[in-house]
Every structure is written in C-alpha cells, then in structure tokens.
C-alpha positions in Angstrom: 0.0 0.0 0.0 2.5 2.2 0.8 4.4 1.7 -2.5 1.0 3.2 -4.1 1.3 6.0 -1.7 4.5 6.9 -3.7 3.0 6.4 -6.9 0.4 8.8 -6.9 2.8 11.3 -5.1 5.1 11.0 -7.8 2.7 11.4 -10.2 0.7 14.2 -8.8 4.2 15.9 -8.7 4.8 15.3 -12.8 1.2 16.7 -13.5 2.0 19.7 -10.9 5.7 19.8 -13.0 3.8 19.5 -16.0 1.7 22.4 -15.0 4.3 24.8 -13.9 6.5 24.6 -17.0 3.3 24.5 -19.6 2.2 27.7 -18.0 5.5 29.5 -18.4 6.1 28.7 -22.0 4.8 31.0 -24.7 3.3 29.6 -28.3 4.3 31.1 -31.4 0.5 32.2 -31.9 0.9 34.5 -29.1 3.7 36.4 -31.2 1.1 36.4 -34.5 -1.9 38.2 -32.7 0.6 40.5 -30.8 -0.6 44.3 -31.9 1.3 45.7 -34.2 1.9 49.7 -34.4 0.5 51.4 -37.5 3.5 51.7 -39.8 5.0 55.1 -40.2 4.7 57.0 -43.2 8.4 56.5 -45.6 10.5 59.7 -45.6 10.4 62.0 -48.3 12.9 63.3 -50.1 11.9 66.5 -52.7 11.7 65.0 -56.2 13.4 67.1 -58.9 10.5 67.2 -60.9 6.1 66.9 -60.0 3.2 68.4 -59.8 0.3 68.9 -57.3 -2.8 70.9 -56.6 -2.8 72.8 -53.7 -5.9 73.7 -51.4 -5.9 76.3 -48.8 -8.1 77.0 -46.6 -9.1 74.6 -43.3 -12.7 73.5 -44.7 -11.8 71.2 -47.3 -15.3 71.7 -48.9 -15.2 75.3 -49.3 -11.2 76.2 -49.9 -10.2 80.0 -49.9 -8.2 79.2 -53.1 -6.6 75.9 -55.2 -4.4 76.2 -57.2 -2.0 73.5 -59.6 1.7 73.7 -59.1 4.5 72.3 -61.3 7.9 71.7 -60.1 10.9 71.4 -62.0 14.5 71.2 -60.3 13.4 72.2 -57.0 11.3 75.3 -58.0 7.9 76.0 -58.7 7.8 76.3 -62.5 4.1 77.5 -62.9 1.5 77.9 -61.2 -2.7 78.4 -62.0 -5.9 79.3 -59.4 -8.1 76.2 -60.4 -11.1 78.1 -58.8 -10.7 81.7 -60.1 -14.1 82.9 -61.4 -14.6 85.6 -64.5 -16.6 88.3 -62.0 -15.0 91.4 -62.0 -14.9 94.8 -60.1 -16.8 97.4 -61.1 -14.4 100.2 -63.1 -15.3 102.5 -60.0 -14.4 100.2 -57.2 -11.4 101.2 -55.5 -10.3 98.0 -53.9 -10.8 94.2 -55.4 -14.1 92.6 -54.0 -12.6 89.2 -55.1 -14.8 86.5 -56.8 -18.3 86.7 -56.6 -18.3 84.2 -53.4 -17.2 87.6 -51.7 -13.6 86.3 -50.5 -11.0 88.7 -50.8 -9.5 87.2 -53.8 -6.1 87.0 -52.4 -3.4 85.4 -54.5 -0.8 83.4 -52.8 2.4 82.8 -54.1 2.9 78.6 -54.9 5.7 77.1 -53.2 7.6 73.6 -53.7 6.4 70.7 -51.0 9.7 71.4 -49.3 9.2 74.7 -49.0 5.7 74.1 -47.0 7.7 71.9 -45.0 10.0 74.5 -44.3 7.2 76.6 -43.9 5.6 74.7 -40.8 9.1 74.0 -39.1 10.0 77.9 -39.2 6.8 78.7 -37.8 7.0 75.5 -34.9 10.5 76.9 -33.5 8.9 79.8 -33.4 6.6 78.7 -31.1 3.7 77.9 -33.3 1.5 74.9 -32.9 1.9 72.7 -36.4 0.4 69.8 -37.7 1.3 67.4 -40.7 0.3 64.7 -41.7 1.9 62.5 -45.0 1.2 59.7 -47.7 1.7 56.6 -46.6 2.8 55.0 -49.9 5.5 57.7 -50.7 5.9 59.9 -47.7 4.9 63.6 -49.4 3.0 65.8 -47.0 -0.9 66.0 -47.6 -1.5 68.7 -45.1 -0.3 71.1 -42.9 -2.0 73.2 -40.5 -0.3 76.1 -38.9 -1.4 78.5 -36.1 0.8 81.2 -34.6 -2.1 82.5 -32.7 -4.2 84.1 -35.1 -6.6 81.2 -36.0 -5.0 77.9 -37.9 -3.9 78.1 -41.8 -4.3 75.4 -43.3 -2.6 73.4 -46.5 -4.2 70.4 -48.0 -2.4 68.8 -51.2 -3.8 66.6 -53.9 -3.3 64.7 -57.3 0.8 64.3 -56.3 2.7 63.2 -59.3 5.7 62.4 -60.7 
C-alpha cells in the first residue's frame, strides 16, 4: 500500500511539473496576434521634378483658393488658381471685392512641397503649434496646418505626381 502512496505522489508531482512549465512557456500564436503599431509614413525626399494641386483653406469643402503647381528642379515652374471665377470689379471700385463668393481674392504665391515643409518648421520653433500629416505609400506631406495664434492656416495637397 505504501508503495501506491508513492505512486500517486510522484505522479501528482509530474502533472504539478507539467503544470508549472506548460504555464511559463509561450506559443508562437501569441507572437502572431501580438498588436502591431500602424507603420509610419516612408521619408520623403523632394523629387526634382512633380506636380500637385494645392488647397488652402481649413474646410476642405469650401477652400479659400486651389491652385495647380509644377515643379521642375526644385522650383515652382508655374502655377494656375483652379477656382478663379470671370466676376470682375466694377471700373469705379477702389479696392478688389474678389470673386463673386465675396472672398477677398487674395493670390498666394505657390511654393515647392519642401518649402511648405520648411514653412511649418520655421513657424514650430517659433513657437507655433503645427500639424502634418503624410502619404503613406511615398511619404509627401498632404496637409499642414499652422497656427501662430491668429486662427489655424491650413494646407491640403492633392493629385501628387511624378
């Protein structure tokens, strides 16, 4: 009887063994469903040569102005308002009205991607508070938004190619 004793002793120890070490070992299916962080957007390095169109204004649905930009070897080649309308001022008027939406019509002088960038980082160490945000197949910016205190700017870019 007693040698039964032992028996089951020394097998209740194995399954308690058993136990311990199958509890402290991982699977590799663990590592497959671990989360994963979103994958960050490639650096982008200033093609010599694209084009884009260029919204500004923060309501993308109503923008103060877009406008098509070409780049060619790191400068803005030409430029076009996509959204400039045929109204003009009266001969009398003294100042322009703008278009017929009753905006101010203020042109803005295109600038290269880069340039934007350099844009937003000038006005961040200056103490400004700056968003971007980029493509996550090539890396280009698709919007900044800058605010130095005065109410945020904001930079939306579209139809990037090469």
């Amino acid at each position: 009887m007693r040698g039964d004793v032992v028996r089951v002793q020394w097998a209740l120890g194995g399954i308690a063994l058993l136990a311990l070490v199958g509890g402290c070992t991982s699977s590799s299916d663990d590592a497959k469903t671990a989360p994963v962080a979103p994958a960050s957007p490639p650096a982008w390095t200033e093609p010599a040569a694209y084009s884009y169109v260029l919204a500004r204004g923060c309501d993308a649905a109503t923008p103060t102005g877009r406008y098509q930009v070409d780049v060619k070897s790191g400068a803005v080649a030409a430029s076009k308002r996509l959204d400039a309308t045929s109204a003009k001022p009266s001969a009398g008027g003294e100042a322009d009205l703008g278009p017929a939406t009753g905006d101010t019509g203020e042109e803005i002088e295109a600038f290269t991607l880069k340039e934007l960038l350099e844009m937003a980082q000038t006005a961040a160490d200056d103490g400004g508070q700056v968003t971007k945000a980029f493509d996550n197949a090539d890396g280009h910016p698709v919007k900044v938004t800058i605010d130095v205190g005065s109410g945020p700017e904001c930079w939306n870019v579209s139809d990037y190619k090469l």
